[in-house]
N, C-alpha and C positions, 0 to 999 in steps of 0.2 A: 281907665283900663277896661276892655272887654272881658264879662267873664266868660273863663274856657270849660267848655260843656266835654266831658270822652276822657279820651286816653291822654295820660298825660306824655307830652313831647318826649321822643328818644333820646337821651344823650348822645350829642356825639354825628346827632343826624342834620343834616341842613334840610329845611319845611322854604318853599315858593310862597310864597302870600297870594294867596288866591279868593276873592271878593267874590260872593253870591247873593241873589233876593231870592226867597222861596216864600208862597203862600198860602195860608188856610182859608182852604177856599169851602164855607160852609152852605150846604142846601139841606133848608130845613132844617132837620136833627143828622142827617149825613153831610161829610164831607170829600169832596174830589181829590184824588191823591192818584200819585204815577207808581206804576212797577217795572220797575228796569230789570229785564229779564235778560239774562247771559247764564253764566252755571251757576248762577244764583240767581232769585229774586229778591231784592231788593225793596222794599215799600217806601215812599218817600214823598215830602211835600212837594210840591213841584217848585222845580223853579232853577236856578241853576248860576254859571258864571256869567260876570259882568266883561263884557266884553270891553278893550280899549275903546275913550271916548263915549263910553254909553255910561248914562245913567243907572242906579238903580232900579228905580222904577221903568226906564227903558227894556233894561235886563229882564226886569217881572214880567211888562208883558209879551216878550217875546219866547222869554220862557218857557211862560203858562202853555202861551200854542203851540210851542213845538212840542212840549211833553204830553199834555193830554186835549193839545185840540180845541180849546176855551179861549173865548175872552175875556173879560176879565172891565171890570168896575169898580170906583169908589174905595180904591188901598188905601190900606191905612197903616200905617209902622207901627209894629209893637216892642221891638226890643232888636237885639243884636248879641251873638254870640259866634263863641271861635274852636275852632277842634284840630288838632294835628290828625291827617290821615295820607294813607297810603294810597293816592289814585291808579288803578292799575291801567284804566282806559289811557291815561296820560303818560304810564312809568313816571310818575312824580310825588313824590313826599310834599305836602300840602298843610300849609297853615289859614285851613277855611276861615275865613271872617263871613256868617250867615247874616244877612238882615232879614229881617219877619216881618210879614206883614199879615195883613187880613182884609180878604178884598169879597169882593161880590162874583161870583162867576153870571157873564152875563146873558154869555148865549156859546152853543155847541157850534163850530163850525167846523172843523174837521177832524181826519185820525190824526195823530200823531204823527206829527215828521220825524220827532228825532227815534233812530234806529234803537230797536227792543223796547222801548217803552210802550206800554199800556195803561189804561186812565181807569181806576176805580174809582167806586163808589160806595164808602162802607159807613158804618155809624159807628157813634163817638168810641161805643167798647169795642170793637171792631180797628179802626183807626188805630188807636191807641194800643192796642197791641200789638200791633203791625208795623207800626212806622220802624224802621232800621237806626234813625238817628236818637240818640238821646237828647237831643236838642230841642229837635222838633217836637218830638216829644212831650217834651216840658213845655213849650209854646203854647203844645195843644190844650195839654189838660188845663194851663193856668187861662187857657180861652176858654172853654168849658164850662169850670169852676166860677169864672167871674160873673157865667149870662144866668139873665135872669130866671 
């Protein structure tokens, strides 16, 4: 069983299963993270849905470059976790399945294709405040906590 990281499911609501890869993508003692900017900001690891017939790791690196422009090296899976939420970009009530990874960012190549995103750059107390998901979140710090 995956554990579920957030709000717990609405009774009564039907959730789409919807599959994601997002990654901590660490430089130096900062980390690269996207801000999805609409009437809100957002802070968020990057990364996003898997599309039909794609991989995870496919999903990751295409991702990565739409959201903040990076390529990306040397992923590594760290865990997997699931959250009920409300997509409003989608009008869909969403039973996320996140998998984690932790990759190398390996070189800048462009802005951001996908629309309102922007690509920080913040350190660890930083990041960690900021991130929107509890999930990721929890990712982060126990990547953190583990290095040397």
């Amino acid at each position: 069983m995956i554990r579920r990281i957030g709000e717990v499911p609405q009774r009564g609501q039907s959730y789409k299963v919807r599959a994601g890869a997002y990654a901590i993508l660490p430089i130096k003692r900062r980390f690269l993270l996207t801000a999805q900017i609409t009437d809100i900001v957002d802070i968020q690891l990057p990364g996003g849905g898997i599309d039909p017939g794609e991989s995870p790791l496919q999903a990751l690196y295409r991702e990565v470059r739409e959201e903040i422009g990076w390529s990306i090296s040397k992923p590594r899976r760290l865990g997997t976790f699931r959250r009920f939420v409300f997509m409003p970009d989608y009008n869909l009530w969403a039973e996320k399945i996140c998998h984690i990874y932790v990759a190398h960012p390996a070189r800048y190549i462009e802005a951001p294709s996908e629309p309102d995103h922007e690509t920080l750059i913040l350190d660890t107390d930083d990041a960690l405040a900021a991130l929107g998901c509890d999930g990721g979140r929890g990712f982060l710090a126990r990547y953190v906590g583990g290095r040397p």
